[in-house]
C-alpha positions in Angstrom: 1.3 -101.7 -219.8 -1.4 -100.8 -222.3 -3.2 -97.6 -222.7 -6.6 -99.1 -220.9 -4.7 -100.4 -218.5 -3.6 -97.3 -217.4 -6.6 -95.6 -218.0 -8.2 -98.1 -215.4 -5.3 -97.8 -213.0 -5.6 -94.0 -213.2 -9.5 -93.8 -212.3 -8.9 -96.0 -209.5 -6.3 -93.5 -207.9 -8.9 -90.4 -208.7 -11.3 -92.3 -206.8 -13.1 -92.9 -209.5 -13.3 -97.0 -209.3 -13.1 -99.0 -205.9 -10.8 -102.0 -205.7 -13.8 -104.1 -206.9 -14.3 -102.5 -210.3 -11.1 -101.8 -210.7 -10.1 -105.8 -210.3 -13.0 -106.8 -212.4 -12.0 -104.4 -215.4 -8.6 -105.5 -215.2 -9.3 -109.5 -215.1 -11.4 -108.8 -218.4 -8.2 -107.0 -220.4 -6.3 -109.7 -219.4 -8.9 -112.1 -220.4 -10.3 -110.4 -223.9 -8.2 -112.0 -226.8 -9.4 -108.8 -228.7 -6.1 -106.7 -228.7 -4.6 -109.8 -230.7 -1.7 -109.4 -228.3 -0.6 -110.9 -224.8 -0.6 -108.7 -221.7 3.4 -108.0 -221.4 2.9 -107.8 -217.2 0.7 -111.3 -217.7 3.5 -113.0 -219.0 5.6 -115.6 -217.5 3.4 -115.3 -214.6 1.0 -118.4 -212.5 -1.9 -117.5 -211.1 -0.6 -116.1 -208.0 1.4 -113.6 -209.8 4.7 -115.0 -209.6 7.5 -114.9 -212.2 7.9 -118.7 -213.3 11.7 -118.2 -211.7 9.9 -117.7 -208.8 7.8 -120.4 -209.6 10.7 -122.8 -210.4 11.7 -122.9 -206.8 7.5 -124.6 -205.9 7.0 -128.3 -206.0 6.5 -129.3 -209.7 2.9 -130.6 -209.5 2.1 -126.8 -207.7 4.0 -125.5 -210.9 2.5 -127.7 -213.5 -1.0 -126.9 -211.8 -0.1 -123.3 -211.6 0.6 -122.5 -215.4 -2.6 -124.2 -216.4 -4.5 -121.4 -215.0 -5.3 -118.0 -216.2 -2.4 -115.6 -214.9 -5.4 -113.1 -213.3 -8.6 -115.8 -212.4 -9.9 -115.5 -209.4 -8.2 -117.8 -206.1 -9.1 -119.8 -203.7 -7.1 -120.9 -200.5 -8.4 -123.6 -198.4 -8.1 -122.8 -194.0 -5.8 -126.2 -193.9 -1.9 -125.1 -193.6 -0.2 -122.6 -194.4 0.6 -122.5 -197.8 3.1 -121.5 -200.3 4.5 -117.6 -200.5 2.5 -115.2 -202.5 4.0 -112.6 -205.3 1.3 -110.5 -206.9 3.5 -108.2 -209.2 0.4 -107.8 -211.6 -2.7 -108.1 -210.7 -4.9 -111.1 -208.7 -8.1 -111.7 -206.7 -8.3 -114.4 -204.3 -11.7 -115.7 -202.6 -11.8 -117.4 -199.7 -9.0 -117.7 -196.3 -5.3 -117.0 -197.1 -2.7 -118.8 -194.9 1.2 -117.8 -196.2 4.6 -117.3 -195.1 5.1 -114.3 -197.1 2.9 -112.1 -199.3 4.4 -109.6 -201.6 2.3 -107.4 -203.5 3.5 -105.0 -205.8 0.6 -104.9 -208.4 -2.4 -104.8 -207.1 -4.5 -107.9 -204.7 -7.8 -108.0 -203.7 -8.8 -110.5 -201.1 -12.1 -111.9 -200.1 -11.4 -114.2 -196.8 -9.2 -113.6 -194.0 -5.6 -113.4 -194.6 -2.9 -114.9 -191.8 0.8 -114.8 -192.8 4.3 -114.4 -191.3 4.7 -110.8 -193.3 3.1 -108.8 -195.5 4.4 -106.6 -198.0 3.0 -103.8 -199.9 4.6 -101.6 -202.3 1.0 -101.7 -204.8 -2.1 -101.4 -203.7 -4.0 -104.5 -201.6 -7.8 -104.2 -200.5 -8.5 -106.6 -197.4 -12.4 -107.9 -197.0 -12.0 -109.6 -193.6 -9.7 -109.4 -191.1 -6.0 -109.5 -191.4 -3.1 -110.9 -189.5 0.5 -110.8 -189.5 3.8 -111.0 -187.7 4.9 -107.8 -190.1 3.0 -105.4 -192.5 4.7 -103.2 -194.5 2.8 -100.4 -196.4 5.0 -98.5 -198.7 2.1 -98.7 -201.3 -2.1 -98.7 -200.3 -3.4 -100.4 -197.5 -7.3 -101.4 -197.3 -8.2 -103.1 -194.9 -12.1 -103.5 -193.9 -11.4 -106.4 -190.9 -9.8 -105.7 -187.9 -5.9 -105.7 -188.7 -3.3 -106.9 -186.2 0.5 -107.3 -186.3 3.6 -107.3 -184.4 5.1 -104.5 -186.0 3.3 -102.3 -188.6 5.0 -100.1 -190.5 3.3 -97.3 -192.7 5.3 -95.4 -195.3 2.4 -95.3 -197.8 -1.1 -95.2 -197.1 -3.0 -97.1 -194.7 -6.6 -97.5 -194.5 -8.6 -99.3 -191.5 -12.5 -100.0 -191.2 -12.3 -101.5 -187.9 -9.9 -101.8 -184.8 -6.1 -102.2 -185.3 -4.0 -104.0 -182.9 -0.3 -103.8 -182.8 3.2 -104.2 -180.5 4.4 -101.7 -182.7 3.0 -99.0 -185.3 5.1 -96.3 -186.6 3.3 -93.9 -189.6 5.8 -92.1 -191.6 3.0 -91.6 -194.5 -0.7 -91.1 -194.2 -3.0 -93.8 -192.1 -6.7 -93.1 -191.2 -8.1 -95.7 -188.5 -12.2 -95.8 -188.5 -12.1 -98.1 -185.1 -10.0 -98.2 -181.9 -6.0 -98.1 -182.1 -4.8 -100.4 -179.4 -0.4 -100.8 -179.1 2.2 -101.1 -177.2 4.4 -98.5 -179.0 2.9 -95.5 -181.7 5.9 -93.5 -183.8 4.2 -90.9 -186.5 6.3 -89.2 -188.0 3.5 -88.5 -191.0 -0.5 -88.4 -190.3 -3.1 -90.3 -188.2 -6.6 -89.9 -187.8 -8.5 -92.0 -185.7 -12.1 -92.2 -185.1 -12.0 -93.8 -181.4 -9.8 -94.0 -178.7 -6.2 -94.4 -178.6 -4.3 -97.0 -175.9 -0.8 -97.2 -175.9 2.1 -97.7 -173.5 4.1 -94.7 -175.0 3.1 -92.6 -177.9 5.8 -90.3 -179.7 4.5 -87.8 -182.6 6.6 -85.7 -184.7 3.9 -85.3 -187.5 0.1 -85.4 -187.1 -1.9 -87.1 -184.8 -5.4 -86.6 -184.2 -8.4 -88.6 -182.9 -12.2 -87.8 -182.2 -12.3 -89.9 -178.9 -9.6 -89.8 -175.8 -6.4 -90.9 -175.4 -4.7 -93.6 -172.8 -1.0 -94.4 -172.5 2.0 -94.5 -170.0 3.9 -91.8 -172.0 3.8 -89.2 -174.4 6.2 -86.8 -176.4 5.1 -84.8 -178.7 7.3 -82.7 -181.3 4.3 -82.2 -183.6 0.6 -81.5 -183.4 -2.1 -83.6 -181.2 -5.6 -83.4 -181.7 -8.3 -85.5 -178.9 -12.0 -85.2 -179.1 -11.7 -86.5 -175.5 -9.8 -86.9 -172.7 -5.6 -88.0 -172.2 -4.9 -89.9 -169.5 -1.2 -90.2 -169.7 1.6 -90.7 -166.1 3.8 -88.8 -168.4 2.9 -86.1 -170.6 6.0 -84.0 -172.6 5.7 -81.3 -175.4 7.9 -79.2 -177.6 5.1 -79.0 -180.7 1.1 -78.4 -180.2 -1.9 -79.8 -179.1 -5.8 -79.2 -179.1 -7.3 -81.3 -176.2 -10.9 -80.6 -176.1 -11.2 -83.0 -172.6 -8.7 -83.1 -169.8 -5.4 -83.4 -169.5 -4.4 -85.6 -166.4 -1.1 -86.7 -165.6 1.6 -87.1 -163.3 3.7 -84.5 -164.6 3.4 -82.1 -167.2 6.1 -80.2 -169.0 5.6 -78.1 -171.9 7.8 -76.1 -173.8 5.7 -73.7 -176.3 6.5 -73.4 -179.4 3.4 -73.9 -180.8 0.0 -72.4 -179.9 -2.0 -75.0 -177.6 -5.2 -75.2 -175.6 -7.1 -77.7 -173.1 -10.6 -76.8 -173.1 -11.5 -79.2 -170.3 -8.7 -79.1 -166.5 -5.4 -79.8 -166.4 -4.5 -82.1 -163.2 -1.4 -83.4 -162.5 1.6 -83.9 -159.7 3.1 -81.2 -160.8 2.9 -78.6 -164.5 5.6 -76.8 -166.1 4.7 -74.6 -168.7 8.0 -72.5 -170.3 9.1 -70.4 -173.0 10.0 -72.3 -176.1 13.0 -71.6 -178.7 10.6 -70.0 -181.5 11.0 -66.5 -182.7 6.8 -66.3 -182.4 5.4 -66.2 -179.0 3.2 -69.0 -178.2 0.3 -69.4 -175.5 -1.2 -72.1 -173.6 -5.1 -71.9 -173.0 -6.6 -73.9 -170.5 -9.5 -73.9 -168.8 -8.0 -75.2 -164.8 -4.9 -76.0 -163.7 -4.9 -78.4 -160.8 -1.2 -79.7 -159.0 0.8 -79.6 -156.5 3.6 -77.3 -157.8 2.8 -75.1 -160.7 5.0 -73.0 -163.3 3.6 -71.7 -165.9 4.1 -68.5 -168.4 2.5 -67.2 -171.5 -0.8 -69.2 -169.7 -4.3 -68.0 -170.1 -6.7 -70.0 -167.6 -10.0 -69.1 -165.2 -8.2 -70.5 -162.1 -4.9 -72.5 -160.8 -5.1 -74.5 -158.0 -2.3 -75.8 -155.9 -0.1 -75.5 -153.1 3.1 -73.3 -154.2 2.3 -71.7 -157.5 4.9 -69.5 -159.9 3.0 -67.5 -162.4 5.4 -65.9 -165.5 5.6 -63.3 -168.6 2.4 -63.1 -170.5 0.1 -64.8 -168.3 -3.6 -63.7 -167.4 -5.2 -66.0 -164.4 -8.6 -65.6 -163.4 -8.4 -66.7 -160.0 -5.4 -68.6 -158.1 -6.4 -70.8 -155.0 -3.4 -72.0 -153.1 -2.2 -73.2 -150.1 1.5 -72.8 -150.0 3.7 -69.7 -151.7 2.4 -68.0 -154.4 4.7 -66.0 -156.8 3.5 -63.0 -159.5 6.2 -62.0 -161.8 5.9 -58.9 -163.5 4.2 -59.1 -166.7 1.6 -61.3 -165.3 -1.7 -60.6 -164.5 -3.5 -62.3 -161.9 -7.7 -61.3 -160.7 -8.1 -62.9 -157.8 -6.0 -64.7 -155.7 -7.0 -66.7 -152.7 -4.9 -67.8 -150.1 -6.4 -71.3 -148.4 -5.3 -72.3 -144.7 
């Protein structure tokens, strides 16, 4: 790769170029016959990027056609069928709609229509105009996607970035992925970072890494070995934790378990069947803060909150409750310090 090529490939990563520039400086090096050389990564390449042994396996008219072409010219794909599979190891723009089996991208794309395709595969960089759908997308590279994006399974190893709402069966983030919409799925695995501007819905949501959204959250399930962060509420019939969280709504559930090893607070009430707040493995003491709890049975240690509510209450080491309303037993351990208690026929 030459030395501007580079150069231009290195100002896009500092932020320095956006996908547009970036494409348009690129198609002119590979277009200026000013070097008196040819472009090594141009070379025995058609228009969609392709090797011509990847080509060799095309219908021969699409071949013939293909070669005739400048290797980095601009594309255009009509809405009829779905065409041929696309390989972009250089560099390619493409205006208009994008029907495919496969595209494989491990230069860099830019795309100016909506893209549909059986999978996607990134290991470059692709920037997305309009919306984008898939059976499979695969992001070991850079995602940009300004449509709403949906897939069966989405995988993120690299970086994913989304404009607008993302729909998927399955998401799992094992690098970094920032959502400027709504996150809708059936299953989320992060293992790396999310943000999200809006609200999460999923049926179960599992986080070992970073998760954090300005809105609420809505699922059947969560487990959380990491950090959550909500702007709003969590709604969740099953709510587990062995990591952290900053809640700045509710927190309603069936049941509640949480094992602290991390500091963790819910600024809004805590409601649920039943909460169990316990000790966790850490050498460092952690400590839940929480404005109510509300449930039927509630255990809790290392808690600080203005008032429990509930019918037989166990209050542990290194708690400080405001007030305790309850109906049923109540039990103070030592090392626990309770204001007021209340007891309600």
């Amino acid at each position: 790769m030459s030395e501007e090529r580079l150069r231009i490939l290195e100002m896009f990563k500092a932020g320095k170029l956006n996908m547009e520039e970036t494409m348009d400086l690129l198609e002119a090096l590979g277009t200026s016959k000013e070097d008196g050389e040819a472009d090594p990564e141009a070379e025995g390449t058609n228009q969609y990027g392709e090797s011509q042994e990847d080509a060799s396996q095309e219908d021969a008219s699409q071949k013939d056609a293909s070669q005739d072409d400048a290797p980095h010219s601009s594309h255009h794909a009509g809405s009829g069928e779905k065409g041929e599979n696309i390989f972009i190891r250089s560099h390619a723009r493409y205006d208009g709609e994008i029907k495919t089996g496969q595209l494989s991208i491990s230069g860099m794309g830019s795309f100016t229509g909506p893209v549909s395709a059986d999978q996607i595969s990134i290991s470059g960089m692709a920037d997305f105009q309009k919306d984008v759908q898939a059976d499979r997308i695969s992001v070991a590279g850079k995602f940009k996607g300004h449509g709403k994006v949906k897939g069966d399974r989405i995988s993120i190893s690299g970086m994913g970035e989304f404009q607008s709402d993302v729909e998927a069966d399955q998401l799992s983030v094992s690098g970094q992925s920032r959502i400027e919409g709504n996150l809708h799925c059936d299953s989320l695995a992060v293992s790396g970072g999310i943000k999200i501007k809006e609200e999460i819905s999923a049926d179960s949501i599992s986080v070992s890494g970073s998760c954090r959204t300005k809105r609420g959250i809505h699922t059947d399930r969560i487990r959380l070995a990491g950090f959550l962060q909500t702007g709003g509420d969590v709604e969740t019939d099953q709510f587990l934790s062995k990591g952290g969280f900053a809640i700045q709504g509710r927190l309603v559930s069936d049941g509640i378990h949480i094992e602290l090893n991390n500091n963790s607070q819910v600024k809004g009430d805590m409601v649920a069947d039943h909460v169990v707040v316990e000790k966790g493995k850490t050498v460092t003491e952690a400590e839940l803060e929480v404005n109510s709890i509300q449930a039927d049975v509630i255990q809790v240690v290392h808690t600080r909150a203005d008032l429990l509510m509930g019918t037989n209450i166990r209050i542990g080491e290194g708690c400080e409750i405001g007030k305790v309303e309850y109906d049923g037993d109540l039990i103070v351990e030592n090392g626990a310090i309770v204001h007021q208690q209340i007891r309600k026929d």
